[in-house]
C-alpha positions as CSV (number, residue, x, y, z in Angstrom):
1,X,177.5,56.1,114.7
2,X,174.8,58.4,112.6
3,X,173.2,58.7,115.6
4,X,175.6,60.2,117.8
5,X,176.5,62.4,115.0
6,X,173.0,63.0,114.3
7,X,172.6,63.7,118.4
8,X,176.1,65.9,118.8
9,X,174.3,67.9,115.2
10,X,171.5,68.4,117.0
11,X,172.8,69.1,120.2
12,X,174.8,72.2,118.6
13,X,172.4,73.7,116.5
14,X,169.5,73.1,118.7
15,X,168.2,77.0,118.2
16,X,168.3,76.5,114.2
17,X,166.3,73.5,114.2
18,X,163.8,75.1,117.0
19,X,163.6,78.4,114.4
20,X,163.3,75.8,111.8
21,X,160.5,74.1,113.4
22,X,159.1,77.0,114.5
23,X,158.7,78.8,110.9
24,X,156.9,75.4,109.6
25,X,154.5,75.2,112.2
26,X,153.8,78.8,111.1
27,X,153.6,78.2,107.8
28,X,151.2,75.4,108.2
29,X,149.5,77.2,110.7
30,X,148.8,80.2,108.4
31,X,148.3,77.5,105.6
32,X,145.9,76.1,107.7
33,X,144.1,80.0,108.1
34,X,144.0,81.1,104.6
35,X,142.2,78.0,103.8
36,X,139.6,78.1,106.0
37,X,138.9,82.0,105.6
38,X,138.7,80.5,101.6
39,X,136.1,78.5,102.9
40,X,134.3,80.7,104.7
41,X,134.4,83.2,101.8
42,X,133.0,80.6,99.6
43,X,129.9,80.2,102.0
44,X,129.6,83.6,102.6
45,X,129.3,83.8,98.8
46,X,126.9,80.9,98.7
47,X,124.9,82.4,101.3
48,X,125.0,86.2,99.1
49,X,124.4,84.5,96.1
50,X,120.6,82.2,97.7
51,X,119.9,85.8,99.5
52,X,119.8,87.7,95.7
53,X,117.8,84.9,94.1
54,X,115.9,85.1,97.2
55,X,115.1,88.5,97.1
56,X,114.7,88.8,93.2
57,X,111.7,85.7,93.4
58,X,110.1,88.4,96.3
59,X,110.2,91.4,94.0
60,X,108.9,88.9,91.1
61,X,106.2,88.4,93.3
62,X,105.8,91.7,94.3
63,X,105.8,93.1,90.5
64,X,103.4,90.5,89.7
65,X,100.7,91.3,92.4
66,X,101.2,94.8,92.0
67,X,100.4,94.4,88.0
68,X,97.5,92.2,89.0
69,X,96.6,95.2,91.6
70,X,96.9,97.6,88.4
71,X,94.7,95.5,86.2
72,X,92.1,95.2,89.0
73,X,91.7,98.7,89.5
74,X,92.2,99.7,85.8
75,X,88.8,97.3,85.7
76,X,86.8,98.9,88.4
77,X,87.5,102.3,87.1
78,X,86.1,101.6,83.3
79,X,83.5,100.0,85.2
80,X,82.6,103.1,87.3
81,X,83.2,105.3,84.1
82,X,80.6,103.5,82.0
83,X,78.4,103.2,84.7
84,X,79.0,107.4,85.3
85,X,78.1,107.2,81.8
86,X,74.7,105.0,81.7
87,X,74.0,107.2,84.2
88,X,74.6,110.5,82.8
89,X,72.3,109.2,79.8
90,X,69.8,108.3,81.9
91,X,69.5,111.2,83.8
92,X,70.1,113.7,80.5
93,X,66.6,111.2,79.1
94,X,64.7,111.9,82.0
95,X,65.4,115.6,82.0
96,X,64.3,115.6,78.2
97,X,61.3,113.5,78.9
98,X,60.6,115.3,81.2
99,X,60.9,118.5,79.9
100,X,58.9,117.1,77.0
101,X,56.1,116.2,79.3
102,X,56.1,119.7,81.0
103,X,55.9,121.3,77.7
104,X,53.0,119.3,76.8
105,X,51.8,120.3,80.3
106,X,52.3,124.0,80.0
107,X,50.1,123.9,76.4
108,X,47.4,122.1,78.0
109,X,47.3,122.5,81.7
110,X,49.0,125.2,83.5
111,X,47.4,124.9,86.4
112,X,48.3,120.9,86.8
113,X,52.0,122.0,85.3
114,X,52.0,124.1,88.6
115,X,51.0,121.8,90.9
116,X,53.7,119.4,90.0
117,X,56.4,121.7,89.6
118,X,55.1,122.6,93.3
119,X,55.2,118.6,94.5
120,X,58.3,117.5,92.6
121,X,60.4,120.6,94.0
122,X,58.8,122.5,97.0
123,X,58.0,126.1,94.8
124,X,55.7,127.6,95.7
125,X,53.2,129.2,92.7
126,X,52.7,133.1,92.8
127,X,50.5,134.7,90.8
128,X,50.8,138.3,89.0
């Protein structure tokens, strides 16, 4: 008996129950969607957030070579200055020594003063 009525219900209202159905499968349908665009957010994020910490370790790195680079070259060049300097002192005590010895030279020997000035630097003597 609750199944005829249950039939003859069903049997009248057939397009309700179809628009019924129709709106839950729908619903679960776009139930169904939303969660797995939430998931695929949530990896997207995941993905973002190892891509960041991936490329803050490479401009770690890349700040720490580039320091290192820095250092290395701040090195060289107080090397190369002191050695600019050494050498500048060298060559400013050879020119004195020199210059002493050509003075001493000039006192005793013009002649032999000549002739070096003549070998060390291609002059040529004239007399007056």
């Amino acid at each position: 008996m609750i199944n005829a009525k249950l039939l003859q219900f069903a049997l009248k209202n057939w397009k309700e129950i179809l628009v019924i159905l129709s709106l839950s499968m729908v619903t679960l349908k776009t139930r169904i969607d939303h969660n797995a665009l939430n998931k695929a957010y949530e990896i997207s994020q995941q993905s973002l957030k190892e891509q960041v910490d991936s490329l803050k370790k490479i401009h770690d790195e890349e700040l720490r070579q580039r320091d290192e680079a820095l250092k290395s070259y701040r090195n060289l060049v107080d090397t190369l200055e002191r050695n600019y300097l050494e050498s500048q002192n060298n060559l400013e005590k050879t020119r004195q020594e020199k210059t002493a010895r050509y003075e001493r030279q000039f006192s005793q020997d013009k002649g032999g003063l000549a002739n070096a000035i003549i070998n060390d630097y291609g002059f040529e003597h004239v007399k007056q």
